[in-house]
N, C-alpha and C positions, 0 to 999 in steps of 0.2 A: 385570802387564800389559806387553806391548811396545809398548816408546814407538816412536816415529814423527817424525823432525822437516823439516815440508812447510815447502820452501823455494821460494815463487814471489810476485812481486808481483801478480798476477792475484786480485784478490779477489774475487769470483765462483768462482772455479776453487777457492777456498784454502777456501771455504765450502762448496762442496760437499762438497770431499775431508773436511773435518772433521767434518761430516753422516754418510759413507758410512762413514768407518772408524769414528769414535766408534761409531757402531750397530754395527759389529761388535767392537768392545772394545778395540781399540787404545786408547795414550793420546796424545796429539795435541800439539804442539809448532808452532809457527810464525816463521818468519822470513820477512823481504820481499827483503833484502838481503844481499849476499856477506858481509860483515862480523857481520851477525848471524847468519846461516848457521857461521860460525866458532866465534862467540862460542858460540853456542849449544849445539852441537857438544861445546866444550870446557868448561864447564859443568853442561849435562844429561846426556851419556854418551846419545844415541839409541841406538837399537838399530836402527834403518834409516832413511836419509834419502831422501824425494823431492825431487828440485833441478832447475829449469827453469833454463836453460843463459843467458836474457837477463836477467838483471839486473842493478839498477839499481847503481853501485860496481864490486865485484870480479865479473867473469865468472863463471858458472858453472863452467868449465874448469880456470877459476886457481883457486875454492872447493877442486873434487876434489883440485887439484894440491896445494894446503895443509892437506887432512884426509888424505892420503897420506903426508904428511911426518911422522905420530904415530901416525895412529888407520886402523884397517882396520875400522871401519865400513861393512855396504854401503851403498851408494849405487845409486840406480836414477834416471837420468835419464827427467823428462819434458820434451819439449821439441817446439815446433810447428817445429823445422830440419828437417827431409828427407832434406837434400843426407844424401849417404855419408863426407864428408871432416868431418861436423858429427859424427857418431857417432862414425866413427874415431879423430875427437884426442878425443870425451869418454871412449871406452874405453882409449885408450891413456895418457890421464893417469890411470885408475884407478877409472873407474865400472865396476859390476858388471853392468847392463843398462842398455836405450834404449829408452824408449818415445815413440813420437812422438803428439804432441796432433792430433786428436780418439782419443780412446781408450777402451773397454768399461770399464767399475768391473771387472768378470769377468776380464777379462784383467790390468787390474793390480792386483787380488786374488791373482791367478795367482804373477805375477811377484812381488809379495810374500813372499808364500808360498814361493816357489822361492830365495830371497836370503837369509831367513831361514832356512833348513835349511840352505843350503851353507855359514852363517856358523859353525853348532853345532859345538861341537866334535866330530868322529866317529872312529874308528879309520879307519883305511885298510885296504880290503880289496885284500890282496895279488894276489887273482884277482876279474877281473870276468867276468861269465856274460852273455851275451844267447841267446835262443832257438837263433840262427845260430852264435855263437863262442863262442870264451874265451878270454882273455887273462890271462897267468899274470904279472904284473908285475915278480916277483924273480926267476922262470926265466927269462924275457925271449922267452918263448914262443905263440905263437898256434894255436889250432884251429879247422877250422871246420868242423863235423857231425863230428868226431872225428879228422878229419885236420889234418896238418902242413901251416900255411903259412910259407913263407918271407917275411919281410917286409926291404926292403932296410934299410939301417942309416937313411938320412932317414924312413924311411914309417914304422920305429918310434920312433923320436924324438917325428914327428908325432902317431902314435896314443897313445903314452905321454904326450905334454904333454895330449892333449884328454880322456884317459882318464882321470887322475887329477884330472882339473876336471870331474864329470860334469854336465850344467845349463849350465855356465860357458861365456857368448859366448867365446872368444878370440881377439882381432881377427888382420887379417893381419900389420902389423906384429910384433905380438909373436913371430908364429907363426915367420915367417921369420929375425928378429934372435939368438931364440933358437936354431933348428935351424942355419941357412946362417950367420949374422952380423948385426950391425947396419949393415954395409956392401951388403945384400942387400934391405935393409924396402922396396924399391919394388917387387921382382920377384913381384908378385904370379902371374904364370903359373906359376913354380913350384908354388905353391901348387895351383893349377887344377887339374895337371898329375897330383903327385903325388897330391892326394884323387881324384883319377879313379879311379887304380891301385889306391889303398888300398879304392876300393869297390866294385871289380872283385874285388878278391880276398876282401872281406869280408862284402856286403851281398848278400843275397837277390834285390833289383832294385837293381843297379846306379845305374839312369837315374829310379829315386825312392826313395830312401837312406831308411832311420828312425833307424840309427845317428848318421853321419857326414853331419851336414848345416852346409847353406850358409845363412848372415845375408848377402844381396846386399849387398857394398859395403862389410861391416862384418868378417865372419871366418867362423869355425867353430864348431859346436857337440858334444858328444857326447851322448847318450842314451840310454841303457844298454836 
């Protein structure tokens, strides 16, 4: 069974959640607190953890920040913060997704689901196919309906980091520090700028992308 360890002081919330996934066969783990978030962590070996970003002790944030330090467990934040700068630092301290409270069981079934298969271990496939492209990862090549696109050397950095995470939020910070610098992580229009081009030259409708999409406030995603 894949265990599961829900970390929120919300007991009502921690009751349902235990309700919905026990009935779907998960096995079920609880912490209230950062400390027991850790402990627990480091103990039970979860195999995916949900963590509500206010609790009581250690922050949520500082949790992710110390199960990064060992363990590459996913992590899927829920959390009723909104703001953009709240998802930001939990992605960039090393959550795998964000889900903001009130939230469908369906969708975070979904996101489950999607966090546990990116964790599996998989071969990497050297070339990725969509309908529209292909991209040949060790040729360092692109087609699109059977033609040659030139992609500049930033716009393949970009499509290469988000390509080889397919599913995978990647916020903007990371997106910039790795391609420009860590002296660049604010310049967000970069980013803007260059995913425009990149979907210009890639996507089918441009101006509502299936590939190459946007998490407002938070990053990029790919989707094969």
């Amino acid at each position: 069974m894949t265990k599961v360890l829900l970390v929120d002081d919300d007991l009502p919330l921690l009751r349902a959640l235990t309700i919905s996934l026990g009935a779907r066969g998960y096995e079920l783990d609880v912490a209230r607190t950062g400390e027991e978030a850790l402990d627990h962590a480091a103990h039970r070996h979860p195999d995916l953890i949900l963590l509500d970003l206010g609790l009581p002790g250690i922050d949520g944030v500082d949790v992710i920040r110390g199960l990064r330090g060992w363990s590459q467990v996913p992590v899927i934040v829920l959390s009723a913060r909104h703001q953009g700068s709240a998802k930001v630092e939990a992605l960039d301290a090393g959550a795998d997704d964000y889900v903001t409270k009130p939230f469908a069981m369906d969708e975070l079934l979904a996101r489950i689901r999607a966090a546990l298969r990116r964790a599996s271990p998989q071969e990497e496939a050297p070339v990725v196919e969509t309908p529209t492209f292909v991209i040949d990862l060790v040729a360092k090549r692109v087609l699109r309906r059977g033609e040659p696109v030139r992609l500049t050397p930033k716009e393949w950095e970009v499509v290469e980091l988000l390509v080889r995470n397919p599913g995978c939020l990647i916020s903007q910070r990371q997106l910039l520090a790795e391609v420009w610098g860590p002296e660049y992580v604010k310049e967000t229009e970069y980013l803007r700028v260059l995913l425009a081009r990149i979907r210009r030259k890639l996507e089918d409708d441009p101006s509502h992308p299936v590939h190459f999409l946007t998490e407002a406030g938070m990053g990029y995603r790919f989707e094969p």
